[in-house]
PDBQT receptor file of N, H, CA, C and O in Angstrom, charges set to zero:
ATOM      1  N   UNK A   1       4.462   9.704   4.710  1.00  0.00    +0.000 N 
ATOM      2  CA  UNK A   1       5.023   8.789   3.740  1.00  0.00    +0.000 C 
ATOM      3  C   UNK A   1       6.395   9.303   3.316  1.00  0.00    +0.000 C 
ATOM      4  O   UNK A   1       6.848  10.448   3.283  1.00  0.00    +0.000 OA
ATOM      5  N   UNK A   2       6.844   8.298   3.047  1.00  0.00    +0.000 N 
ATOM      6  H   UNK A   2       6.477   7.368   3.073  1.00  0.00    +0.000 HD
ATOM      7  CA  UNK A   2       8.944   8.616   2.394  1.00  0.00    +0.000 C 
ATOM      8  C   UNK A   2       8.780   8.243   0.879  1.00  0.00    +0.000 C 
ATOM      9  O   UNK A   2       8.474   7.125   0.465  1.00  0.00    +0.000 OA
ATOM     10  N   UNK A   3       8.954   9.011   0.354  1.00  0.00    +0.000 N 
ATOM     11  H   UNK A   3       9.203   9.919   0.690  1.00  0.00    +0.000 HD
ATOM     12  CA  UNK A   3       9.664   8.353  -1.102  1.00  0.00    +0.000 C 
ATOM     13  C   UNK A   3       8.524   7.642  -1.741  1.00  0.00    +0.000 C 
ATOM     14  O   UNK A   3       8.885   6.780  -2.542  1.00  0.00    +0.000 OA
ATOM     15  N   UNK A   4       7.203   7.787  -1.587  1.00  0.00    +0.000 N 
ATOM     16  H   UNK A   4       6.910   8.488  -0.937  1.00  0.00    +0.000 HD
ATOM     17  CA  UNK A   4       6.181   7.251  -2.108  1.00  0.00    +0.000 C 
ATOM     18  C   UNK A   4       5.171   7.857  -2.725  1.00  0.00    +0.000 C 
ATOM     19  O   UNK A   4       4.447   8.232  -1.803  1.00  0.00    +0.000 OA
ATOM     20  N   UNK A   5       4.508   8.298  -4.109  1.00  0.00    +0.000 N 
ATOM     21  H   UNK A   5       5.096   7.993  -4.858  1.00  0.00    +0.000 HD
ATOM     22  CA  UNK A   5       3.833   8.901  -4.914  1.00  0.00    +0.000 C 
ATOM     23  C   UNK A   5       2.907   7.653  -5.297  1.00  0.00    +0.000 C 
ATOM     24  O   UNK A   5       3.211   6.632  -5.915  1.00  0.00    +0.000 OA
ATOM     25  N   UNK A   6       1.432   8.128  -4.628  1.00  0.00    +0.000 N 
ATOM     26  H   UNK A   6       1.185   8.958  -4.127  1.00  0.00    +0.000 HD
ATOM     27  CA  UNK A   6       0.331   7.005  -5.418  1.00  0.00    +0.000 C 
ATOM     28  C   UNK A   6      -1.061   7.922  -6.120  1.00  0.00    +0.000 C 
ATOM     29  O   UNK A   6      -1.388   8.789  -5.310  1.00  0.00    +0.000 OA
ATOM     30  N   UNK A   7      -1.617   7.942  -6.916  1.00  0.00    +0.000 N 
ATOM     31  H   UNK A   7      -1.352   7.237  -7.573  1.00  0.00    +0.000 HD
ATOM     32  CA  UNK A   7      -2.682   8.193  -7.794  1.00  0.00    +0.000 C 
ATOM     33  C   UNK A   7      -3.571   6.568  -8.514  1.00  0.00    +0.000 C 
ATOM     34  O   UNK A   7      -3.230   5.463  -8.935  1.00  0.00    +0.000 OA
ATOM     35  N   UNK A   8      -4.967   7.425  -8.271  1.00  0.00    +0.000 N 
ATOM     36  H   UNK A   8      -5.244   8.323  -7.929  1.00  0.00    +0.000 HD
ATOM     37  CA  UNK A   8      -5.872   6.444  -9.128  1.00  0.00    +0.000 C 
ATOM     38  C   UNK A   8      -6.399   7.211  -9.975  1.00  0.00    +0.000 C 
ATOM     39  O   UNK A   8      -6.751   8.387  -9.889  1.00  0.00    +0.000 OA
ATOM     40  N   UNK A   9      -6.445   6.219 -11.094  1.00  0.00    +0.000 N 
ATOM     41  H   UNK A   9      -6.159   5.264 -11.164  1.00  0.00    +0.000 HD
ATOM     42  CA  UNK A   9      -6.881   6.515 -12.725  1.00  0.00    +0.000 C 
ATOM     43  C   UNK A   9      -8.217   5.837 -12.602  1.00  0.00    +0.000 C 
ATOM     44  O   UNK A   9      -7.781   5.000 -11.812  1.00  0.00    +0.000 OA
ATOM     45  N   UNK A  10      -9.580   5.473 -12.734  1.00  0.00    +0.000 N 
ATOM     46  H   UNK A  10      -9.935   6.153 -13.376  1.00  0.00    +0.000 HD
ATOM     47  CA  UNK A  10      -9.944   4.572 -12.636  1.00  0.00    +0.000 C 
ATOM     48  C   UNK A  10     -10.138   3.983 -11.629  1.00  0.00    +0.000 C 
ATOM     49  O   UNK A  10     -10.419   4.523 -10.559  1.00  0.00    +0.000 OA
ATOM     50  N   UNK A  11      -9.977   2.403 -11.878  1.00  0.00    +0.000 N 
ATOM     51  H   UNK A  11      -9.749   1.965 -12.748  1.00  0.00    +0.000 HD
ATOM     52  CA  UNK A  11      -9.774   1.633 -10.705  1.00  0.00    +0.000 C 
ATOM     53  C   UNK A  11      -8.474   0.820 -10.397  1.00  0.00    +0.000 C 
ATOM     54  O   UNK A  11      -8.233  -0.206  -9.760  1.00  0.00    +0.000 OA
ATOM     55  N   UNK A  12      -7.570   1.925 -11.287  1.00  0.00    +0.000 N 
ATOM     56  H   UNK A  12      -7.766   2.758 -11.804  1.00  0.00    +0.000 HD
ATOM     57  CA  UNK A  12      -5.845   1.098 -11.569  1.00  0.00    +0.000 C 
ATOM     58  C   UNK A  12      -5.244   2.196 -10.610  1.00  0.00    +0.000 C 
ATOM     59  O   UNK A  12      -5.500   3.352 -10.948  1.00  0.00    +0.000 OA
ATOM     60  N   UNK A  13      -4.457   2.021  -9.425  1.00  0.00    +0.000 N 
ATOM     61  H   UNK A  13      -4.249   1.082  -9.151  1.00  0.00    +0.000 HD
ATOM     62  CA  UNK A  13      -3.919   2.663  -8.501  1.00  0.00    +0.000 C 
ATOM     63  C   UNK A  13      -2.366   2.201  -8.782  1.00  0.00    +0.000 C 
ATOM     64  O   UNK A  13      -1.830   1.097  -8.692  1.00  0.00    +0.000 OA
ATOM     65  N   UNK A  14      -1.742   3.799  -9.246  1.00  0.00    +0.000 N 
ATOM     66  H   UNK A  14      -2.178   4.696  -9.318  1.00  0.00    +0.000 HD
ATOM     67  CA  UNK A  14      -0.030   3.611  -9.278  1.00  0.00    +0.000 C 
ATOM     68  C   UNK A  14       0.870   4.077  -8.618  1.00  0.00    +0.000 C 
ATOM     69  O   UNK A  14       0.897   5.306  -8.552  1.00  0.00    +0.000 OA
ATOM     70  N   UNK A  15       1.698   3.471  -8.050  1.00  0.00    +0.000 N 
ATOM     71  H   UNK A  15       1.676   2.473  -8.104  1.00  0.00    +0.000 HD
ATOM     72  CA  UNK A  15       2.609   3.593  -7.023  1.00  0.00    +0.000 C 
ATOM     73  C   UNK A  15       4.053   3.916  -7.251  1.00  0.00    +0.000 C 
ATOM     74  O   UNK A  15       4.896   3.054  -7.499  1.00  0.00    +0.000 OA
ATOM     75  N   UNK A  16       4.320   5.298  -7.147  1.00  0.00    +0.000 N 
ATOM     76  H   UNK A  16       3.636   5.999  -6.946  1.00  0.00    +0.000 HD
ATOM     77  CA  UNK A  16       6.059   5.512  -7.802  1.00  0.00    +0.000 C 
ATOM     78  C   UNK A  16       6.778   6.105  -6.827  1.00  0.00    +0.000 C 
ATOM     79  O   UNK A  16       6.431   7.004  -6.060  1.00  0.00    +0.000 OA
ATOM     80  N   UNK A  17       8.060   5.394  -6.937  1.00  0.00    +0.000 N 
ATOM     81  H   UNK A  17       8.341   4.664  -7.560  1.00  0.00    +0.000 HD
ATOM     82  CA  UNK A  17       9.006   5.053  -6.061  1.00  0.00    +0.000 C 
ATOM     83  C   UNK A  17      10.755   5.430  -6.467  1.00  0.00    +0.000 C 
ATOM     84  O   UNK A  17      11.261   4.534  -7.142  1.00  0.00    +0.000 OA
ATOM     85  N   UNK A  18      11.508   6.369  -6.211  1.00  0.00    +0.000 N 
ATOM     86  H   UNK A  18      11.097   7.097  -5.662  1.00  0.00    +0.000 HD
ATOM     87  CA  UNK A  18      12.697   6.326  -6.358  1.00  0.00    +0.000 C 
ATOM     88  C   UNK A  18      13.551   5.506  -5.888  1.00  0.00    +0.000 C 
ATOM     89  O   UNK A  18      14.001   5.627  -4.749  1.00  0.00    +0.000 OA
ATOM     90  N   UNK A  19      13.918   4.486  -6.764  1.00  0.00    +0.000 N 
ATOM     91  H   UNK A  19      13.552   4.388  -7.690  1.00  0.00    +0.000 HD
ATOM     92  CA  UNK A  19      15.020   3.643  -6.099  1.00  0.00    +0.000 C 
ATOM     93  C   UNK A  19      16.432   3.628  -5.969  1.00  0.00    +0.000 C 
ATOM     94  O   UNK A  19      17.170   2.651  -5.840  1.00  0.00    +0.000 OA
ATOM     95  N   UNK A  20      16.851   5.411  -6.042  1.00  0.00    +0.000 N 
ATOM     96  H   UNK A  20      16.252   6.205  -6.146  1.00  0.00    +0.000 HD
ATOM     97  CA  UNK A  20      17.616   5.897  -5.772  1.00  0.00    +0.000 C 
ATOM     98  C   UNK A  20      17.847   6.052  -4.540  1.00  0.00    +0.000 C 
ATOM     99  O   UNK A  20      18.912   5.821  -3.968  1.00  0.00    +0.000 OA
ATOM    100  N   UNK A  21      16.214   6.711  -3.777  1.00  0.00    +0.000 N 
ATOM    101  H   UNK A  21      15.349   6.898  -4.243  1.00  0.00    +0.000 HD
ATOM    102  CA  UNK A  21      16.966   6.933  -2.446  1.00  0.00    +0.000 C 
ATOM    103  C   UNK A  21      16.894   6.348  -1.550  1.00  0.00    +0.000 C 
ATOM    104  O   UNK A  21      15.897   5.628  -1.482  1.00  0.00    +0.000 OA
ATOM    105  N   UNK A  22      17.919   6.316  -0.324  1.00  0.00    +0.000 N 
ATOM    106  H   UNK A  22      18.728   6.901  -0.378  1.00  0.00    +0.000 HD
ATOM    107  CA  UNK A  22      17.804   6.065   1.345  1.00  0.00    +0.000 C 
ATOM    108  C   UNK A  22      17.377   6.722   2.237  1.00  0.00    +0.000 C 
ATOM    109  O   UNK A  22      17.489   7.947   2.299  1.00  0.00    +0.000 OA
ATOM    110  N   UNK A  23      16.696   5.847   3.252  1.00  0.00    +0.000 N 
ATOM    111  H   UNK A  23      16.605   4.852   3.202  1.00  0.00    +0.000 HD
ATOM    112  CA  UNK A  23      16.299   6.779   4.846  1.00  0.00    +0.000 C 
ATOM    113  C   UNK A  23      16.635   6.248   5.704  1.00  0.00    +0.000 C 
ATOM    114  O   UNK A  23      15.874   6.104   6.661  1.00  0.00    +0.000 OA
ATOM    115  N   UNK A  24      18.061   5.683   5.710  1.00  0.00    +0.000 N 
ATOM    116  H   UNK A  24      18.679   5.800   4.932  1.00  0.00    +0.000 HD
ATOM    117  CA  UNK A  24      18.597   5.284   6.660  1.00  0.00    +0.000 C 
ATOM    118  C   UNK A  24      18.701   3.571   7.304  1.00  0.00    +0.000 C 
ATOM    119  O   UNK A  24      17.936   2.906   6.605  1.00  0.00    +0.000 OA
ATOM    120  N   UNK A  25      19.013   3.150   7.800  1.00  0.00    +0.000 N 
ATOM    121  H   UNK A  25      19.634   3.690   8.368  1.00  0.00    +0.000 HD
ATOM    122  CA  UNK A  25      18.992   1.584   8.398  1.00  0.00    +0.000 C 
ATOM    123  C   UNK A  25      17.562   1.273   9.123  1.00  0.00    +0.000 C 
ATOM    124  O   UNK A  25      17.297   2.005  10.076  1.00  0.00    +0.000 OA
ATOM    125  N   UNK A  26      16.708   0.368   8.810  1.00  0.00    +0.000 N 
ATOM    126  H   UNK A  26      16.924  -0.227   8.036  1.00  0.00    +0.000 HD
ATOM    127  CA  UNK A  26      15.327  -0.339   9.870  1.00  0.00    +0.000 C 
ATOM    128  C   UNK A  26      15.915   0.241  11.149  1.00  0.00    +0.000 C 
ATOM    129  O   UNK A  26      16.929   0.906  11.359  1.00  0.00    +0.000 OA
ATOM    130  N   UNK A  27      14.884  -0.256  11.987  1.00  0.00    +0.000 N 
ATOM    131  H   UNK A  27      14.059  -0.796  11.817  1.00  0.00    +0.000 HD
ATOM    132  CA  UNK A  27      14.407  -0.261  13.539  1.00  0.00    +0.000 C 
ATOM    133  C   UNK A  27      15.705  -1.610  13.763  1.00  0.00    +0.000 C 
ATOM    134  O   UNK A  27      16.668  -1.498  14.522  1.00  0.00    +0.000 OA
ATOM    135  N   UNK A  28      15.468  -2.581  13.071  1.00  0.00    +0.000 N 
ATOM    136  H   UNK A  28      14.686  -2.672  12.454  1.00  0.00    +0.000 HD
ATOM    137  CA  UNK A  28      16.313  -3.693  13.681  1.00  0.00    +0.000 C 
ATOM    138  C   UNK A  28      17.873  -3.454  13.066  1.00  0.00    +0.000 C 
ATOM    139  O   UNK A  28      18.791  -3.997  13.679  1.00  0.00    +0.000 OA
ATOM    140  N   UNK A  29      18.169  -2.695  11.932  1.00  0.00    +0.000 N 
ATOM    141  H   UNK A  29      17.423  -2.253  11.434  1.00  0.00    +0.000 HD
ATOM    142  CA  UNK A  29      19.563  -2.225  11.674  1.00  0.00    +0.000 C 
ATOM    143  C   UNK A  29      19.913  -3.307  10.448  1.00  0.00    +0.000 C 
ATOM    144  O   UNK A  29      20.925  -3.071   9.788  1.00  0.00    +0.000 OA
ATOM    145  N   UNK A  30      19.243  -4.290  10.174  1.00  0.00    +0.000 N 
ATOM    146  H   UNK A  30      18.421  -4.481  10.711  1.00  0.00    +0.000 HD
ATOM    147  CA  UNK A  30      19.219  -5.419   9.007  1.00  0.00    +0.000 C 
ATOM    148  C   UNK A  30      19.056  -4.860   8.305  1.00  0.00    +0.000 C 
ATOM    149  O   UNK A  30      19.978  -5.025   7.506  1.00  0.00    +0.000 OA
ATOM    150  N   UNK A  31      17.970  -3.714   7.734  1.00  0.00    +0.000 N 
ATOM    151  H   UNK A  31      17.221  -3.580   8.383  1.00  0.00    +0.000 HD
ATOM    152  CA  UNK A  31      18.101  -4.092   6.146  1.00  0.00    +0.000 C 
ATOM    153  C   UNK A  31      18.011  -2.082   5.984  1.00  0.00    +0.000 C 
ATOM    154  O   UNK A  31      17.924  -1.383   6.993  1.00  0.00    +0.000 OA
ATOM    155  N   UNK A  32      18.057  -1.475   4.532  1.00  0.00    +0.000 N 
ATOM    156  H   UNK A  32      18.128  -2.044   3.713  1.00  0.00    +0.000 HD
ATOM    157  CA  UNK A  32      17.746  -0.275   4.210  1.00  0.00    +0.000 C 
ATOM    158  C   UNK A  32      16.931   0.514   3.720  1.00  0.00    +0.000 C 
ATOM    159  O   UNK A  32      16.939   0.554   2.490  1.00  0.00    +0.000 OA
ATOM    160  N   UNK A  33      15.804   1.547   4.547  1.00  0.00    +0.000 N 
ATOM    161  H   UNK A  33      15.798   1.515   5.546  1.00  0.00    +0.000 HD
ATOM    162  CA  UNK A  33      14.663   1.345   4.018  1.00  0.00    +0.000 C 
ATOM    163  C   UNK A  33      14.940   2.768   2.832  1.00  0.00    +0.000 C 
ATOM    164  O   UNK A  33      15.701   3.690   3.126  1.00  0.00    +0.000 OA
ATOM    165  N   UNK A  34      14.157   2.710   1.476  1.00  0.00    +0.000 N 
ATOM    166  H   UNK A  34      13.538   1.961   1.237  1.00  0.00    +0.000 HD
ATOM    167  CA  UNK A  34      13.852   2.798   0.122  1.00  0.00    +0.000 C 
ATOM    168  C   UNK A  34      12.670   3.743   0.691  1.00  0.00    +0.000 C 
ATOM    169  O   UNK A  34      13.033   4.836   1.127  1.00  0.00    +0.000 OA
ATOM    170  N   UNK A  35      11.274   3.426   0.730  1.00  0.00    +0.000 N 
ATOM    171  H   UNK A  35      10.980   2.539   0.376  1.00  0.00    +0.000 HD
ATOM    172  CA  UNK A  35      10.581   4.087   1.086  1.00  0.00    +0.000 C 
ATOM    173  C   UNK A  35       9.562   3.173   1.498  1.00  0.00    +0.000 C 
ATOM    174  O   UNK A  35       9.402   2.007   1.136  1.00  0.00    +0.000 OA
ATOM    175  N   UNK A  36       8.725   4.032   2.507  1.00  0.00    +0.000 N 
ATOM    176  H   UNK A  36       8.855   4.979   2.800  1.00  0.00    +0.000 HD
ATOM    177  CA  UNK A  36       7.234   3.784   3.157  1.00  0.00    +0.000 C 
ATOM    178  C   UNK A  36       6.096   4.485   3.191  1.00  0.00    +0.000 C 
ATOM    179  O   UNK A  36       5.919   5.631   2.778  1.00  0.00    +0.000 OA
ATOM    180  N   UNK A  37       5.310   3.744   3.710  1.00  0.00    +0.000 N 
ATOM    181  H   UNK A  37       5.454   2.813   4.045  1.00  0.00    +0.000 HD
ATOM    182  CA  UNK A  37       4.119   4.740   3.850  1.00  0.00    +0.000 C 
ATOM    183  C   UNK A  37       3.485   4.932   5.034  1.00  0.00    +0.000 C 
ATOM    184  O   UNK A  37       2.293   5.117   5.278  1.00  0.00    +0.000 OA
ATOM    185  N   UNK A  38       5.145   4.814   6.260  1.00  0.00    +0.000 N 
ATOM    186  H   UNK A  38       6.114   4.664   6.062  1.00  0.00    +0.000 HD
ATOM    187  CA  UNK A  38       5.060   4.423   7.447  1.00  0.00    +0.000 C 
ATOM    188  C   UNK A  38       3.249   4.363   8.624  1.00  0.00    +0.000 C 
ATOM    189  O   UNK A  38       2.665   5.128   9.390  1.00  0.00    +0.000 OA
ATOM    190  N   UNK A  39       3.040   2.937   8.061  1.00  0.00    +0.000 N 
ATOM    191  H   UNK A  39       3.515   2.315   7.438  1.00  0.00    +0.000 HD
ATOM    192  CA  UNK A  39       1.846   2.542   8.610  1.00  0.00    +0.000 C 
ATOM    193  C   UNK A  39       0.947   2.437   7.384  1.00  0.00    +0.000 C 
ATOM    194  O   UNK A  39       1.398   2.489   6.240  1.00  0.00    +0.000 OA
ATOM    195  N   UNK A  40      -0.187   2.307   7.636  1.00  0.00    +0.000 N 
ATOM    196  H   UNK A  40      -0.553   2.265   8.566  1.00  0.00    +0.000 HD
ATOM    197  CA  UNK A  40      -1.545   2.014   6.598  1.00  0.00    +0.000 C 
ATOM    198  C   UNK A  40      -2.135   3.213   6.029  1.00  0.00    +0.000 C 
ATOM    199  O   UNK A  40      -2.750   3.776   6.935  1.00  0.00    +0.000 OA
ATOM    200  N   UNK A  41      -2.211   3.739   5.142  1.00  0.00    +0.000 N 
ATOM    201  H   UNK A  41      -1.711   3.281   4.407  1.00  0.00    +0.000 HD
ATOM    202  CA  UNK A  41      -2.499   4.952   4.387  1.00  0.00    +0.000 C 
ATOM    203  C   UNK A  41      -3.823   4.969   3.434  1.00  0.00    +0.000 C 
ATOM    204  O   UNK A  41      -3.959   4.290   2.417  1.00  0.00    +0.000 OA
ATOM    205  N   UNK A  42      -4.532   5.656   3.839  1.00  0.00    +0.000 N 
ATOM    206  H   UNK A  42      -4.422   6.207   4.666  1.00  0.00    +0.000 HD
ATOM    207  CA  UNK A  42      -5.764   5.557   2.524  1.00  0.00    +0.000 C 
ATOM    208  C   UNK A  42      -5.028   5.903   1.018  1.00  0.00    +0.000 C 
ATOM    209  O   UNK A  42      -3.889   6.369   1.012  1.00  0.00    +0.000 OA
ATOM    210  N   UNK A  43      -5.645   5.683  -0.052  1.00  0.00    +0.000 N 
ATOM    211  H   UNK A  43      -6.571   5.304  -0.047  1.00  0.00    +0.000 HD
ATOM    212  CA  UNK A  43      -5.665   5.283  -1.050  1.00  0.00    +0.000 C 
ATOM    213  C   UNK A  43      -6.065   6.451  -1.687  1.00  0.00    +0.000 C 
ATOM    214  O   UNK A  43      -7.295   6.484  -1.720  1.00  0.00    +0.000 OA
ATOM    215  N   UNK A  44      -5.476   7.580  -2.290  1.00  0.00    +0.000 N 
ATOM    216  H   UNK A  44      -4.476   7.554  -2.262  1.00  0.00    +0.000 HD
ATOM    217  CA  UNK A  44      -6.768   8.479  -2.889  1.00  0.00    +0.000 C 
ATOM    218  C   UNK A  44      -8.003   8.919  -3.126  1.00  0.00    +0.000 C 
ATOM    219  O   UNK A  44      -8.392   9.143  -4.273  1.00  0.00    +0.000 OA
ATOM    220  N   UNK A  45      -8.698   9.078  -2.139  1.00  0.00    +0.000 N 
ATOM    221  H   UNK A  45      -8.382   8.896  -1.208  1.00  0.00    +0.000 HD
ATOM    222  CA  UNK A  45     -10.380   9.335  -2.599  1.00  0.00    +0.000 C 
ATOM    223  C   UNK A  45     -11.209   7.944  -3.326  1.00  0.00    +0.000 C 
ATOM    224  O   UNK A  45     -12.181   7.800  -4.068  1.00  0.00    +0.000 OA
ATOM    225  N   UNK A  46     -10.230   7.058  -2.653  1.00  0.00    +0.000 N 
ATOM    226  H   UNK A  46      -9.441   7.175  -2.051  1.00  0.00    +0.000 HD
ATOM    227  CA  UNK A  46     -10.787   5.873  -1.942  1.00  0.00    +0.000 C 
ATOM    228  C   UNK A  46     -11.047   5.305  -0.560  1.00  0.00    +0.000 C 
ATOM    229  O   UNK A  46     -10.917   5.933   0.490  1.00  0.00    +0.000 OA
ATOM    230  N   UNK A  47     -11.557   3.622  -0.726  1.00  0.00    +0.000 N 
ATOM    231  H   UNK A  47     -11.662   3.111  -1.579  1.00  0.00    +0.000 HD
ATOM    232  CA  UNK A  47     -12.179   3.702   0.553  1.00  0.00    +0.000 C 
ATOM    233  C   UNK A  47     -11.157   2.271   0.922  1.00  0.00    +0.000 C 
ATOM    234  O   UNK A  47     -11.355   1.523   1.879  1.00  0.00    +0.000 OA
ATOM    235  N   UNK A  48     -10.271   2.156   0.112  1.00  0.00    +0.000 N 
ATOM    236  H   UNK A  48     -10.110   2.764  -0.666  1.00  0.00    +0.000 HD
ATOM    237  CA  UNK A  48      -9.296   1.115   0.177  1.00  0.00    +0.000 C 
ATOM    238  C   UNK A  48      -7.921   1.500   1.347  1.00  0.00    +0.000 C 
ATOM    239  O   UNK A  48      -7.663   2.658   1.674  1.00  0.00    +0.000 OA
ATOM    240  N   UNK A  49      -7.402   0.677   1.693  1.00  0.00    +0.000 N 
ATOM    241  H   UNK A  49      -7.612  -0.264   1.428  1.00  0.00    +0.000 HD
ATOM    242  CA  UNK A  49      -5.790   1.234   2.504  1.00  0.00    +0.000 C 
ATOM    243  C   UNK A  49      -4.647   0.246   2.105  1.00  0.00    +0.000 C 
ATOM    244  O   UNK A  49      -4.771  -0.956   1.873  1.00  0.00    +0.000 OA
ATOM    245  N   UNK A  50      -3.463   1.031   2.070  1.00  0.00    +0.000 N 
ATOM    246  H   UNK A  50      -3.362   2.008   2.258  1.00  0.00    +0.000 HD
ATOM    247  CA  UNK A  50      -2.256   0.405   1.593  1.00  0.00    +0.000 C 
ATOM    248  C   UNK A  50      -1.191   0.303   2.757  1.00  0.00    +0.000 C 
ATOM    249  O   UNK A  50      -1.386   1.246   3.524  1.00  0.00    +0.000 OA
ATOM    250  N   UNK A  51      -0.364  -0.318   3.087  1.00  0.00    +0.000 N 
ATOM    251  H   UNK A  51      -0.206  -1.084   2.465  1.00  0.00    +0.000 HD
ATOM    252  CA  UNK A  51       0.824  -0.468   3.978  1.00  0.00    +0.000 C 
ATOM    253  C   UNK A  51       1.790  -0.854   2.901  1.00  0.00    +0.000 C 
ATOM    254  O   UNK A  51       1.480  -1.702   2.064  1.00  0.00    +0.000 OA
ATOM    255  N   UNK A  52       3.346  -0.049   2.900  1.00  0.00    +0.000 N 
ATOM    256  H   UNK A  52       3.598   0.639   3.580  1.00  0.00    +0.000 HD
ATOM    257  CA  UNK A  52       3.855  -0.781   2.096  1.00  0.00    +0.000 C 
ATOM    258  C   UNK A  52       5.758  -0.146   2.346  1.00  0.00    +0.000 C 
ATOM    259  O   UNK A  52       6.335   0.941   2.377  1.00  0.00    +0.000 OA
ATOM    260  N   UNK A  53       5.973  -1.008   2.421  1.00  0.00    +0.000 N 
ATOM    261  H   UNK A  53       5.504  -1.891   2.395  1.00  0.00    +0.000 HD
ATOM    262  CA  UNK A  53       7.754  -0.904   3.194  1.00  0.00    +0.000 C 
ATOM    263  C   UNK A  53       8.736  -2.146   1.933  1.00  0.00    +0.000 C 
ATOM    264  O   UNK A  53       8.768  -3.346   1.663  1.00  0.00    +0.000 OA
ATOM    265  N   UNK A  54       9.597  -0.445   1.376  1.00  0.00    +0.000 N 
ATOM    266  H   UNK A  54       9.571   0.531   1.596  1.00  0.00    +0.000 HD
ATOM    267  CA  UNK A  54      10.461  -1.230   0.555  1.00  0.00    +0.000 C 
ATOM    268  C   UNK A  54      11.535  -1.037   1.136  1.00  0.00    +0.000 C 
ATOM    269  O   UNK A  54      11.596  -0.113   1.947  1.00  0.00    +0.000 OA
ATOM    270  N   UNK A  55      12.614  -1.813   0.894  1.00  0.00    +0.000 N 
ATOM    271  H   UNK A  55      12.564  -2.563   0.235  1.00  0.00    +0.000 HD
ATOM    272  CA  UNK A  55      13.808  -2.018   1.564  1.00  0.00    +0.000 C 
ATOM    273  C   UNK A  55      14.907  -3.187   1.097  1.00  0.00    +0.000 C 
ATOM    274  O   UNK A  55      14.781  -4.391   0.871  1.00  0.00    +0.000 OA
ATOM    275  N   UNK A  56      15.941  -2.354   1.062  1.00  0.00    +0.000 N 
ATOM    276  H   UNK A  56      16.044  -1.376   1.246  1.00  0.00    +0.000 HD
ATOM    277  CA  UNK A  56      17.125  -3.335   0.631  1.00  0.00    +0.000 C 
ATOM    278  C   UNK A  56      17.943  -4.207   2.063  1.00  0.00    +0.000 C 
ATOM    279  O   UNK A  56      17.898  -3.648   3.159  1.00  0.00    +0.000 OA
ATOM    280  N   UNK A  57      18.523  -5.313   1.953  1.00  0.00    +0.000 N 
ATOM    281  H   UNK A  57      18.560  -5.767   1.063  1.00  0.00    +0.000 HD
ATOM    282  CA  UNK A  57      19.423  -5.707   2.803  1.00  0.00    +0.000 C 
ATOM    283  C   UNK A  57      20.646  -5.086   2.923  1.00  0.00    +0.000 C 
ATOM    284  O   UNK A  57      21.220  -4.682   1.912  1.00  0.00    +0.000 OA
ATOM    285  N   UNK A  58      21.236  -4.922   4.282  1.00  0.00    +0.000 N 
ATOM    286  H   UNK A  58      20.769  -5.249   5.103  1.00  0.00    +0.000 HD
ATOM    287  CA  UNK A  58      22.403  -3.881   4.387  1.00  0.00    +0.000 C 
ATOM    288  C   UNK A  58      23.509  -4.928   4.064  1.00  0.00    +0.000 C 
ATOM    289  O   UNK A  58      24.690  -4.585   4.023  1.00  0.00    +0.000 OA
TER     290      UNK A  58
């Protein structure tokens, strides 16, 4: 994962994100990715999974 911090409290799962930083231009060179969790990621000591790709337009 890039730039992505997740914890569960409960059953409330939080997701923190610097939207300060960059990792450079996508695969296709369109837009700028922020952070990922490059591919599907379990969930903390859950039985749930997350995918999740933030990204600005270049």
């Amino acid at each position: 994962m890039k730039n992505v911090e997740m914890s569960v409290e409960g059953n409330i799962l939080t997701i923190k994100v610097d939207l300060s930083k960059e990792f450079g231009p996508s695969s296709s060179g369109k837009n700028i990715i922020i952070a990922t969790t490059e591919g599907n990621q379990s969930v903390p000591g859950r039985d749930e999974k997350i995918g999740l790709n933030l990204y600005r337009k270049q």
